[in-house]
TORFI-961135 format. One record per residue: x, y, z of N, C-alpha, C in turn. Coordinates in pm, 1 decimal. Atoms other than C-alpha are relative to their C-alpha. Layout:
BEGIN
R         nx         ny         nz        cax        cay        caz         cx         cy         cz
R          X          Y          Z          X          Y          Z          X          Y          Z
...
//
This chain:
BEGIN
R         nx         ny         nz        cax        cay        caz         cx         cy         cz
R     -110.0      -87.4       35.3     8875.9    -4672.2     -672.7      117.4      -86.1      -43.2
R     -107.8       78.6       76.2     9167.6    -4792.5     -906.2      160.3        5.1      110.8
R      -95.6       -1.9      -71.2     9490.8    -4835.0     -687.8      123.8       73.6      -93.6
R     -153.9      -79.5       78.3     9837.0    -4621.2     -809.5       23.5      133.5       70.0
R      -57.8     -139.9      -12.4    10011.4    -4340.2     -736.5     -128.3       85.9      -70.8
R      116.0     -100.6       65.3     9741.4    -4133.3     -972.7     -126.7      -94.8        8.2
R      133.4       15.9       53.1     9434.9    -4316.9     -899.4      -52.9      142.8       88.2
R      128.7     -105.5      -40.1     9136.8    -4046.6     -797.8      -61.3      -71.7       79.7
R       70.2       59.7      -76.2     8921.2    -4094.9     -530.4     -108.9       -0.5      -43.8
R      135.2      -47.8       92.2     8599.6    -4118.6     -592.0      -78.9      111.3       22.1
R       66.5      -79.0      -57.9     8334.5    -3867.5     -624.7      -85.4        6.3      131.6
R       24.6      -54.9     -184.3     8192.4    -3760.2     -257.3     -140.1       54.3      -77.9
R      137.5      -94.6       -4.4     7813.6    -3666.7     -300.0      -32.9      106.9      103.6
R        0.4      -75.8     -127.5     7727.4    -3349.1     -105.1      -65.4      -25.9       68.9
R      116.8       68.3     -141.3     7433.7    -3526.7       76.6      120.8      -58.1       94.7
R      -49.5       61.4      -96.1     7660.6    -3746.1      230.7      106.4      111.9       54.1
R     -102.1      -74.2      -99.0     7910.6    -3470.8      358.4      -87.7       88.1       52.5
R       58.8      -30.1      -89.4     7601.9    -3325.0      428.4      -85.0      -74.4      119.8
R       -5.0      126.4     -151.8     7489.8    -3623.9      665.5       69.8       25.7       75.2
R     -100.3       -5.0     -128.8     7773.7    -3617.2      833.6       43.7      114.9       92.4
R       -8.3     -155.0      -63.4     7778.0    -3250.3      882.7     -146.6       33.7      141.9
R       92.4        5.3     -128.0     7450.4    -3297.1     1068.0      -34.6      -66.3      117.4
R      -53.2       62.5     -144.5     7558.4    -3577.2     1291.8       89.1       94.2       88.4
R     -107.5     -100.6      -71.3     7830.3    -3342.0     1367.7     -105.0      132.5      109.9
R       30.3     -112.9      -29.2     7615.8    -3063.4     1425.2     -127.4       23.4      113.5
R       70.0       64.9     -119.1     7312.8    -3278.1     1630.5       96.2      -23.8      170.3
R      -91.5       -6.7     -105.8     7633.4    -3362.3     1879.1       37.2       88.5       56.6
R        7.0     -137.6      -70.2     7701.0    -2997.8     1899.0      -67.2       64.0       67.7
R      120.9      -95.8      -65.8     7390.5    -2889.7     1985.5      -71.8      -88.4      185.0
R       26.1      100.7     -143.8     7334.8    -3195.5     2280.5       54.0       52.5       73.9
R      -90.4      -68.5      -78.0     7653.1    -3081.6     2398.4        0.0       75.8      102.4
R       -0.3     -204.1        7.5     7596.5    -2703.4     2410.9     -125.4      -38.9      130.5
R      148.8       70.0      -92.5     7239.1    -2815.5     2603.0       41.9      -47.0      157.3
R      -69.6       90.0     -121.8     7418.1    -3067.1     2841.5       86.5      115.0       59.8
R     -148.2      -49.6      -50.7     7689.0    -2826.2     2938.5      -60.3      114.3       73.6
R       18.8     -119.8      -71.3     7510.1    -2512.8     2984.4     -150.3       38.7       15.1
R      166.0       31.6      -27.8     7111.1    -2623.8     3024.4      -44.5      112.1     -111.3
R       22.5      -34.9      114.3     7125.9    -2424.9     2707.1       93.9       15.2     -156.9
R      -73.6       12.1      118.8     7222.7    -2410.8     2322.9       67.8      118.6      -39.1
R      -38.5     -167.0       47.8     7266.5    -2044.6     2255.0      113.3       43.1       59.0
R     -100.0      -85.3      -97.3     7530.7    -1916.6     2516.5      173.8      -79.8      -58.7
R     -137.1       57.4       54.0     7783.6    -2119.4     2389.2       43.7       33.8     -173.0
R      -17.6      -41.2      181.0     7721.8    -1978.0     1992.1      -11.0      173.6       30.3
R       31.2     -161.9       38.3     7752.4    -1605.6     2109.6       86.5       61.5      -43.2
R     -126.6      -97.0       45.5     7973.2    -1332.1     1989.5       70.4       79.8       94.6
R      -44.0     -162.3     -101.8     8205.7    -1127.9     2204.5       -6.6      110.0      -51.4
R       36.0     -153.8       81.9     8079.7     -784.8     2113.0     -107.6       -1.2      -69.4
R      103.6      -40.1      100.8     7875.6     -670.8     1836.6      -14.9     -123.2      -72.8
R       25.7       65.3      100.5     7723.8     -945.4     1608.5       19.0       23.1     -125.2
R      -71.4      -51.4       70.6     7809.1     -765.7     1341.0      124.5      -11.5      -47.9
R     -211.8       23.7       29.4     8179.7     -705.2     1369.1       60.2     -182.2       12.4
R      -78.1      174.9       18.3     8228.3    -1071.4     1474.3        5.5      -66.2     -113.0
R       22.6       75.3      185.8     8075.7    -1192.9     1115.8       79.9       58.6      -65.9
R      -53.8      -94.8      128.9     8250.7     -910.6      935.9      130.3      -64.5       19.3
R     -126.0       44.8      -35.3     8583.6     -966.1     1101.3       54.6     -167.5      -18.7
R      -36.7       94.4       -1.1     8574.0    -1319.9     1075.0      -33.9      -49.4     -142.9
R       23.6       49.4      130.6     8442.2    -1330.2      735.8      162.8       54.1      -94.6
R     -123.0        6.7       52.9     8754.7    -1121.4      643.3      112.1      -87.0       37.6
R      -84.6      136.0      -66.2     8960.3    -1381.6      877.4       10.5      -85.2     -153.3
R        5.7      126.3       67.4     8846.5    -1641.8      651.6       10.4       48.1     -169.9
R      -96.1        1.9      118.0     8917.8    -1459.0      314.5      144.4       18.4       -7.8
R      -72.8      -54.5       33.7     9215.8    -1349.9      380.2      114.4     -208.9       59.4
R      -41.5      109.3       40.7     9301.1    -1734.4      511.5       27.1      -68.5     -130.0
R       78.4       44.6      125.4     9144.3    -1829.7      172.5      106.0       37.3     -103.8
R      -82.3      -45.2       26.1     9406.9    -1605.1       17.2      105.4      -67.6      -37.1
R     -105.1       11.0      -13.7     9697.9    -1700.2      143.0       39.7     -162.8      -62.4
R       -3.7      149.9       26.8     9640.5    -2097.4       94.2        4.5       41.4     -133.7
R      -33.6      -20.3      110.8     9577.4    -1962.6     -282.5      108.2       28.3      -50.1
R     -116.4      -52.1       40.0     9905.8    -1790.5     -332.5       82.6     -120.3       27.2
R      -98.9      131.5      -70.0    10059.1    -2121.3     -167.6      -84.2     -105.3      -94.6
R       70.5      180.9       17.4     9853.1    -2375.2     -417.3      100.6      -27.2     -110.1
R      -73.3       62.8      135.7    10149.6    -2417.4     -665.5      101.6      -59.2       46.4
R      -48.9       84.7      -91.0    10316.7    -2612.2     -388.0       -5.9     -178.9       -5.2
R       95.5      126.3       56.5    10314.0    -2984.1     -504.9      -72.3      -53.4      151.3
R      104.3       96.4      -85.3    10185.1    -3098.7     -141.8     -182.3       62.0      -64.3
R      135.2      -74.8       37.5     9902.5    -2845.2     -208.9      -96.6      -46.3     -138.0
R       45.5      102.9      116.5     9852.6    -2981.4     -570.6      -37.5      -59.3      -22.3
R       48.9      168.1      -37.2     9795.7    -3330.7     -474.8     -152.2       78.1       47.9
R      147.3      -21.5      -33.5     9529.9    -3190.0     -241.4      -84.1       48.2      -84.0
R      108.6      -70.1       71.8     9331.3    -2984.3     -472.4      -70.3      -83.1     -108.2
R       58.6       84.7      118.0     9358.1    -3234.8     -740.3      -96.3     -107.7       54.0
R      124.5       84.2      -70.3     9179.3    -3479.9     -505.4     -108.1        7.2       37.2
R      132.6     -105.7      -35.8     8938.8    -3198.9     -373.8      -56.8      -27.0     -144.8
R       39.2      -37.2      132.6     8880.8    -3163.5     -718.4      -87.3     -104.9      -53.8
R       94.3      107.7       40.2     8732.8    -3490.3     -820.1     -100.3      -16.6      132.7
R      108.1       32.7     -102.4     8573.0    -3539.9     -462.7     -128.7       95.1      -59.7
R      153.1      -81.9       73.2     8306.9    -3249.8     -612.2       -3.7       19.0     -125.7
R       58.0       64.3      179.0     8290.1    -3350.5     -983.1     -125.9      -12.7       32.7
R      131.6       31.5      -33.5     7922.4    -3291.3    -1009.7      -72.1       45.5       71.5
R       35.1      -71.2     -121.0     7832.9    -3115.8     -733.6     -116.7      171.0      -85.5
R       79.1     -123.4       38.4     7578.3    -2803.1     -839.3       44.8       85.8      107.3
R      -24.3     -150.2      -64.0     7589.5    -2439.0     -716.6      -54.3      -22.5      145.4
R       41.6      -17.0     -108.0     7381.8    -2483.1     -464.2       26.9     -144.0      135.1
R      -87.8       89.4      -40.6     7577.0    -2830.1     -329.4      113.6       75.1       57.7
R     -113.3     -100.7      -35.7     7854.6    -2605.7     -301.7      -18.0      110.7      150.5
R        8.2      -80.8     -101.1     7709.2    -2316.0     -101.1      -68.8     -108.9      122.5
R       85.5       44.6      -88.2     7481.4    -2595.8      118.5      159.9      -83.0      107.2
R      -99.7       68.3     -114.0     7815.2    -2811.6      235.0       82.9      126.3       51.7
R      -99.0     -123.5      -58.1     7994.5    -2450.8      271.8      -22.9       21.9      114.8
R       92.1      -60.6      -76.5     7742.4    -2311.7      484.2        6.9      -87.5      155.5
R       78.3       81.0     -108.1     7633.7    -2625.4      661.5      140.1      -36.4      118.8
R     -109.7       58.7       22.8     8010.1    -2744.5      702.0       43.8       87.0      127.3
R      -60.6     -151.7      -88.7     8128.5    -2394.8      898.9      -74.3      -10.8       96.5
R      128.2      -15.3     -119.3     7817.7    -2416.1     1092.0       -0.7      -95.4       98.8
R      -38.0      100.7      -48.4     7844.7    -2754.3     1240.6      167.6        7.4       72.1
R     -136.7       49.7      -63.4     8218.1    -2795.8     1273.2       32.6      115.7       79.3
R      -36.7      -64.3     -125.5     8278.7    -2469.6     1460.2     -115.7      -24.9      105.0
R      115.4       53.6     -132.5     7966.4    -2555.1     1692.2       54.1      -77.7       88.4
R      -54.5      158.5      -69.3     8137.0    -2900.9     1789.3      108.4       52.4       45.1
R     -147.9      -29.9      -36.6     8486.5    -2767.3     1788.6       54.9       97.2      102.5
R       -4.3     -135.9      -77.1     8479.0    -2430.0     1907.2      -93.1        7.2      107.9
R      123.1      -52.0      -91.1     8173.2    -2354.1     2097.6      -26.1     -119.4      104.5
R       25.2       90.9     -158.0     8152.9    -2700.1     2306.5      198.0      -66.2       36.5
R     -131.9       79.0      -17.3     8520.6    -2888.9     2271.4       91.7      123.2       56.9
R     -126.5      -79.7      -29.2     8732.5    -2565.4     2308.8        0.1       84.2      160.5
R      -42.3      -25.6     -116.0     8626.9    -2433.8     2612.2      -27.8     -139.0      113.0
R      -55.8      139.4      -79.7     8622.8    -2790.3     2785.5      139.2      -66.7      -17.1
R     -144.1       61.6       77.4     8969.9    -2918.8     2596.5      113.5      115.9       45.0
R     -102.4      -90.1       34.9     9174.8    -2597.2     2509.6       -4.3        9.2      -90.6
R      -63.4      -83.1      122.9     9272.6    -2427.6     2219.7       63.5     -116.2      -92.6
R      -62.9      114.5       44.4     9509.8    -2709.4     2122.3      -21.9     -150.6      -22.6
R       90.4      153.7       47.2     9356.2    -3033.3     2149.3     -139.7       43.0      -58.5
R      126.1      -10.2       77.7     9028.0    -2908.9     2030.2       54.3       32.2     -163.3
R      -31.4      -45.9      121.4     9223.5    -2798.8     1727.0       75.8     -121.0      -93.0
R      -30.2      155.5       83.1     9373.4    -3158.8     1698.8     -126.6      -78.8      -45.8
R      108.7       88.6       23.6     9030.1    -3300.4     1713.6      -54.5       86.1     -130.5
R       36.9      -53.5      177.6     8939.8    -3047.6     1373.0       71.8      -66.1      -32.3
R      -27.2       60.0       50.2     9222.4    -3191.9     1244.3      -20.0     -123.7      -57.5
R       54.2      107.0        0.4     9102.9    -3494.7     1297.9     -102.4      -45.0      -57.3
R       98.6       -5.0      107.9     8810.4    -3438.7     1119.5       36.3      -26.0     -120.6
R      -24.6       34.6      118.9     8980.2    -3411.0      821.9       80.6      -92.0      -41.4
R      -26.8      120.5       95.8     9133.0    -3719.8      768.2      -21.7      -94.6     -115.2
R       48.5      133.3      170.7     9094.6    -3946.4      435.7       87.2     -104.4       22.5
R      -53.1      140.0       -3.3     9201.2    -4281.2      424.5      135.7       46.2     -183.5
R     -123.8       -4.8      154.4     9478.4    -4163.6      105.9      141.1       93.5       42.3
R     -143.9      -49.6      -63.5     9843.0    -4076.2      239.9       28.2      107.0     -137.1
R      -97.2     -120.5       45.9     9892.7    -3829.8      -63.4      -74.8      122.1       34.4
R       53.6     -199.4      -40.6     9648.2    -3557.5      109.8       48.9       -8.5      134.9
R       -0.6      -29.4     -126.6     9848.5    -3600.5      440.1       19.9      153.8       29.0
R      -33.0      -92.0      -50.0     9882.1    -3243.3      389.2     -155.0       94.8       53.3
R      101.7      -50.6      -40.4     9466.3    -3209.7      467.2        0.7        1.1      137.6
R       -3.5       40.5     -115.8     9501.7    -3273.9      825.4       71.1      105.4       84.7
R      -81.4      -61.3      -53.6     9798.2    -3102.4      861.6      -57.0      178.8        6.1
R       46.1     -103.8       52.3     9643.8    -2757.6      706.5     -153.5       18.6       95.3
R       78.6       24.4      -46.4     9360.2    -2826.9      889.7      -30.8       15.2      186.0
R      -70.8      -26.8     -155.3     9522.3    -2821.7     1266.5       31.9      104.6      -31.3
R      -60.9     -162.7        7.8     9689.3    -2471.7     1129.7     -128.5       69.2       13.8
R      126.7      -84.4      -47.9     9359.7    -2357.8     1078.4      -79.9        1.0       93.9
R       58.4       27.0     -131.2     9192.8    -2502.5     1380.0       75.5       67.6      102.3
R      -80.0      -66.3     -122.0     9459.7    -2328.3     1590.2      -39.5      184.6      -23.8
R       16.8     -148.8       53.7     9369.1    -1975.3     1378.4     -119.4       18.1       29.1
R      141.7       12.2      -45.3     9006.7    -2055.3     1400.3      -66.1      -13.0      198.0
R       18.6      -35.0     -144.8     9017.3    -2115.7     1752.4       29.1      108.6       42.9
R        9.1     -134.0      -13.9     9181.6    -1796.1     1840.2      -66.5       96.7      -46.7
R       79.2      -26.1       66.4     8936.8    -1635.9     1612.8     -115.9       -8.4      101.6
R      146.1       39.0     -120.1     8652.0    -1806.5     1872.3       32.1       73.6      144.7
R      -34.9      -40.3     -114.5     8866.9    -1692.1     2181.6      -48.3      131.5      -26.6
R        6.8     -133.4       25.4     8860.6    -1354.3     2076.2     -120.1       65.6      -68.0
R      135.9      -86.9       10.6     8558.8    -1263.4     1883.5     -153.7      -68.9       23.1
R      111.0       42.9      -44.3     8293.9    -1558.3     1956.4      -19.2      -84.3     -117.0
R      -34.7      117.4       95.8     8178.6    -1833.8     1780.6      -78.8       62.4     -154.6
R       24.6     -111.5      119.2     7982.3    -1591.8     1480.7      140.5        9.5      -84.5
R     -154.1      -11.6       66.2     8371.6    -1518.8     1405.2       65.6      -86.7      -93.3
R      -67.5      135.6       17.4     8503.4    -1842.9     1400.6      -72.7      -62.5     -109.0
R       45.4       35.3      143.0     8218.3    -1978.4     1139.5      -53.2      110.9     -121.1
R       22.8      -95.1      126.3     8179.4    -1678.4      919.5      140.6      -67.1      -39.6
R     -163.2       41.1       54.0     8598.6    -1728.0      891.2      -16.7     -174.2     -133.8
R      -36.0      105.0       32.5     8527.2    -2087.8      840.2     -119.2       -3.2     -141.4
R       93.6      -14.4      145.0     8201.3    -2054.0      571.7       61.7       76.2      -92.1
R      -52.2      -35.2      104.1     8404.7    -1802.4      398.6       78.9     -109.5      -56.9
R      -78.0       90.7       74.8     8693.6    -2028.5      329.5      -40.6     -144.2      -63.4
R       86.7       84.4       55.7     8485.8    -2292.9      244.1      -61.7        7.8     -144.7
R       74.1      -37.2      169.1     8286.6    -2143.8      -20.8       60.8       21.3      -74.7
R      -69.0      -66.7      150.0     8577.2    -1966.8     -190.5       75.2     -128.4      -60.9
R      -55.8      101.5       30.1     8755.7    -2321.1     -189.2      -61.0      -82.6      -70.7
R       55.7       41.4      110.6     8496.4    -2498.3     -326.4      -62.6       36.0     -132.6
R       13.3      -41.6      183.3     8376.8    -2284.7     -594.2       89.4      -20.9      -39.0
R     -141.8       38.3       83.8     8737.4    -2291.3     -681.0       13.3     -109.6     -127.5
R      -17.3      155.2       12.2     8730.1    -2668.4     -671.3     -110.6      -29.8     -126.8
R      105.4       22.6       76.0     8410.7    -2705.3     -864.7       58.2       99.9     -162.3
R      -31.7      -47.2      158.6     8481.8    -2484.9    -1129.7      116.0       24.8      -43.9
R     -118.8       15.1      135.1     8832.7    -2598.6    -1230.5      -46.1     -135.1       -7.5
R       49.0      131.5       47.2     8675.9    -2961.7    -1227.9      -61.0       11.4      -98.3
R       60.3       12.3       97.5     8434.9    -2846.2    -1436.3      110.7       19.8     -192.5
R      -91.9      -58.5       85.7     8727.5    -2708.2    -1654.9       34.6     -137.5     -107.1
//
């Protein structure tokens, strides 16, 4: 990567964010195992299975939303434009596989084993934490990232972890199609 104020990062293959999504998501599932001599009880829904997906799938558009109406923000800018080259290249089904896989994993780890051992709040620093990049002009991924980990967690408190990654696969997908097809632009 070229050094400057405008260099680009480089492109991000989705294998490798899908690697890492499945280290993530192997740790979740040990966890979940270790904690409660099973995997399942810790990925359930409060209530209907149903409403938790529905509700949390609208959660996560209507997150999805709002970050849109807010992307002509230059912190926001920076980020997208960086998002933007990270999936240069990326196919349709790259897109929906890190969406999918991405939501699935990180609320597992975050929500379903860290949050009720941690809290609400440090488990929502450790998402943050996830999203770090080594490039000080997306410090606003991190930051955006703890907002949503604090929304997403309450999301898990309240309707179960179904909630929490529908929310989080929605916003995912609508962000990267986004991303993908103004790169392609």
């Amino acid at each position: 990567m070229s050094e400057g104020p405008d260099a680009l990062p480089p492109r991000v293959p989705a294998r490798l964010i899908l690697n890492q999504e499945g280290v993530i998501a192997i740790i979740a599932m040990v966890g979940l195992w270790l904690r409660d001599g099973e995997v399942l009880a810790g990925l359930a829904a409060n209530g209907g299975l149903f409403w938790s997906v529905a509700g949390g799938a609208l959660f996560g558009g209507a997150c999805y939303a709002g970050l849109w109406l807010l992307r002509g923000l230059a912190p926001l800018a920076d980020l997208e434009r960086w998002q933007r080259r990270m999936v240069e290249g990326w196919t349709p089904a790259d897109v929906a596989a890190v969406a999918v896989f991405s939501g699935l994993a990180e609320e597992a780890l975050v929500r379903a084993l860290l949050q009720p051992l941690l809290g609400l709040v440090p488990a929502a620093a450790i998402f943050a934490v996830l999203h770090l990049v080594p490039d000080r002009r997306v410090w606003l991924w991190p930051v955006l990232a703890l907002l949503l980990g604090l929304l997403l967690g309450w999301v898990f408190e309240r309707f179960g972890y179904p909630a929490a990654a529908a929310a989080h696969i929605v916003l995912n997908s609508a962000s990267l199609w986004r991303l993908r097809a103004t790169a392609a632009a």
